[in-house]
C-alpha positions in Angstrom: 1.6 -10.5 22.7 -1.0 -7.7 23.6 -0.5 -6.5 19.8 -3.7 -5.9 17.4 -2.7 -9.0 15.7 -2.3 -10.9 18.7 -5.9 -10.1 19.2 -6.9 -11.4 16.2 -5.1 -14.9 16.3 -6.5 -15.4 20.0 -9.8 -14.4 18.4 -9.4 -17.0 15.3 -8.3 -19.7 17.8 -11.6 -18.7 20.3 -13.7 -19.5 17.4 -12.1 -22.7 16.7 -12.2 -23.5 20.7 -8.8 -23.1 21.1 -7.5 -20.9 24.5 -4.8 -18.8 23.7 -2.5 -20.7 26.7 -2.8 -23.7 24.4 -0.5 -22.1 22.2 2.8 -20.3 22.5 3.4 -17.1 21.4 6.5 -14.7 20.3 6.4 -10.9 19.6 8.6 -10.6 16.0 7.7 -7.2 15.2 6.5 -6.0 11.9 10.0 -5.0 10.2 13.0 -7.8 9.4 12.8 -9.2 12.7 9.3 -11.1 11.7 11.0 -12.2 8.2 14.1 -13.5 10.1 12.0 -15.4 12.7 9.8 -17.5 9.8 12.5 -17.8 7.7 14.7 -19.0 10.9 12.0 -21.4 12.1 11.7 -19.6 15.0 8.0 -20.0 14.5 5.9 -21.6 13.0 3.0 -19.3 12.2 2.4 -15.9 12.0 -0.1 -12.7 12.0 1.9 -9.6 10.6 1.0 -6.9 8.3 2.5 -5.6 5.0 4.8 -5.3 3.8 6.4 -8.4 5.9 3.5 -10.4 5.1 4.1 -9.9 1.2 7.7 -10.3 1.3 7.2 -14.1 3.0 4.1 -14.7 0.7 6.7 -13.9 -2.4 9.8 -16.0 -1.3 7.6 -18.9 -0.4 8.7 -19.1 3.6 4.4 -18.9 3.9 1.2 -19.9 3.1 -1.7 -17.3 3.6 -4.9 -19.1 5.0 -6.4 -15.9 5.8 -6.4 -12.8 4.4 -7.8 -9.8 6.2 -6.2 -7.5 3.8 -9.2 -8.3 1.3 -12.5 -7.2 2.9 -14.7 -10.1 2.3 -12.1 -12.5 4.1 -12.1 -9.9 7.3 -15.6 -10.2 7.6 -15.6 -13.8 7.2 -13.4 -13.8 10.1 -15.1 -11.5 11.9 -18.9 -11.8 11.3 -19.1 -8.4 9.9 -16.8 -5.2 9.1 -14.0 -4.8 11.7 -12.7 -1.2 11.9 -8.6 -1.6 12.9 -6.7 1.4 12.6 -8.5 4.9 14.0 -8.5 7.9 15.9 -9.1 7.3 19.5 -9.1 9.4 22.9 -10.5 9.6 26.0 -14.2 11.2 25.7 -13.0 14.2 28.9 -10.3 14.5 25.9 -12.4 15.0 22.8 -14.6 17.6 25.0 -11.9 19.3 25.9 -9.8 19.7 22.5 -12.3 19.9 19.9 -10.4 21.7 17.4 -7.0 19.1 17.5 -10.0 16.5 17.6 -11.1 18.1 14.2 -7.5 19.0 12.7 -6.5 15.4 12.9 -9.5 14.1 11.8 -9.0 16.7 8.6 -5.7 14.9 8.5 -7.1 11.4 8.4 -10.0 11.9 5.5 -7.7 13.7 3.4 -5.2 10.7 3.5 -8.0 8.3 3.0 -9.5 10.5 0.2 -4.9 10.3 -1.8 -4.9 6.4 -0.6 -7.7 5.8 -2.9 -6.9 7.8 -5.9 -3.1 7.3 -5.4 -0.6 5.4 -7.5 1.9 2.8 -6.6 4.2 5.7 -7.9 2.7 8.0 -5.3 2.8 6.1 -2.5 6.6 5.3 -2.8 7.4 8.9 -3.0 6.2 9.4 0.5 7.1 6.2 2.7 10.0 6.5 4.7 12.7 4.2 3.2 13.0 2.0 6.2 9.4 0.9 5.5 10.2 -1.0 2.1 12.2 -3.5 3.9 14.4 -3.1 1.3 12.2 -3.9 -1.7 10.1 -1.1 -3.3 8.1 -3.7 -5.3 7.1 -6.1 -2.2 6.1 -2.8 -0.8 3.9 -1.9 -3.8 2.5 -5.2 -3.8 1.3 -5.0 -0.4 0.0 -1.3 -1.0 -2.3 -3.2 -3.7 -3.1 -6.0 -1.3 -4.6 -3.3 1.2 -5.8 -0.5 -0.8 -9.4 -1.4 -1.0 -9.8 -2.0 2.4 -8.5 1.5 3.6 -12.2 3.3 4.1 -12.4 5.7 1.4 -13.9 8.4 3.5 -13.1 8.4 7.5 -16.4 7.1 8.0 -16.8 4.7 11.5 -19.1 1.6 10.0 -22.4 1.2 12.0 -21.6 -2.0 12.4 -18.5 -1.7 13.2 -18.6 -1.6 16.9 -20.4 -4.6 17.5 -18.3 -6.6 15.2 -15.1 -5.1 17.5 -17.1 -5.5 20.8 -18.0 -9.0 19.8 -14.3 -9.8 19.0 -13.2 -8.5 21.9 -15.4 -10.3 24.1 -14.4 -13.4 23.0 -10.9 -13.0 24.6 -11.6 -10.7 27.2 -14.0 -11.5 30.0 -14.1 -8.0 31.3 -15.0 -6.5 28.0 -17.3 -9.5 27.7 -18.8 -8.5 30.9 -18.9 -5.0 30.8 -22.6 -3.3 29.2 -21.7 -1.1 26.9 -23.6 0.9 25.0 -22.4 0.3 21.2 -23.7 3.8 19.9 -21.7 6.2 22.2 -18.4 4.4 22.0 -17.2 6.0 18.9 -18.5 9.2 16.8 -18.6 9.7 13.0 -19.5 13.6 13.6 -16.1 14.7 13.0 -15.7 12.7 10.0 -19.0 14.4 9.0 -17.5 18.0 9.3 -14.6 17.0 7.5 -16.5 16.1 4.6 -18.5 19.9 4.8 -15.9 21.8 5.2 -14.4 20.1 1.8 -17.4 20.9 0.1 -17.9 24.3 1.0 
């Protein structure tokens, strides 16, 4: 509960006029934990990324119904392109620290730029072994699963914010309440120098 993927069940069951105290909920983690608890019956549904959601999907302990791993399913679930993982900070921050601002958003286009033009092979060489779950090929499957919808260049999607405000506002009635101004709650202008200083 409170996870990113808690979010997007309770958003899934909003649009299908279902509150989220209709239904009971169990934190499982992301790791063996969430593999034991479907395969235990310990519930009966679950929202979980890879590789734990390829590992289930291979043994047959689950059905997919929804796959937000494939772009076009995502923004059938979510009216439009939903930006998940990202840098974020407090803006007093970002003003503050412009240069670690910068350094990790170097970081972050440069492993969007190896994601895209890596290998299977590749990847494997760098993930920590306690991420395979014990199974270098459910963890290359689920690398494959993903890969095309990790951005290929850092780059915050205009629409983006609105797709994550409206998301949010479906479960939240303080975001829901809140006026926001859409355009100043995230910045692509780091991403932007990133890309410069690569070219020149």
């Amino acid at each position: 509960p409170g996870s990113s993927t808690n979010v997007m069940v309770n958003y899934v069951l909003a649009k299908a006029g279902i509150k989220p105290s209709e239904v009971s909920f169990v934190g499982v983690g992301a790791a063996n934990g969430a593999v034991a608890a479907m395969r235990s019956g310990q519930i009966d549904a679950i929202s979980n990324l890879d590789p734990v959601i390829t590992l289930l999907q291979r043994s047959g302990d689950l059905k997919i119904i929804s796959d937000t791993r494939i772009v076009s399913e995502a923004e059938k679930v979510f009216g439009g392109p939903m930006p998940a993982a990202c840098l974020y900070a407090p803006e007093p921050f970002v003003r503050a620290n412009p240069g670690t601002v910068q350094a990790l958003t170097n970081a972050i286009v440069r492993a969007d730029r190896w994601i895209h033009s890596a290998g299977p092979g590749d990847v494997i060489k760098v993930v920590p072994e306690s991420y395979l779950l014990g199974d270098r090929a459910i963890y290359i499957d689920g690398f494959l699963a993903a890969q095309k919808a990790l951005s290929p260049d850092g780059m915050f999607p205009t629409a983006g914010a609105q797709t994550a405000y409206r998301a949010l506002a479906s479960v939240d009635p303080k975001i829901a309440a809140a006026k926001l101004d859409l355009d100043a709650v995230y910045t692509n202008e780091f991403v932007k120098n990133a890309h410069a200083r690569k070219r020149g």
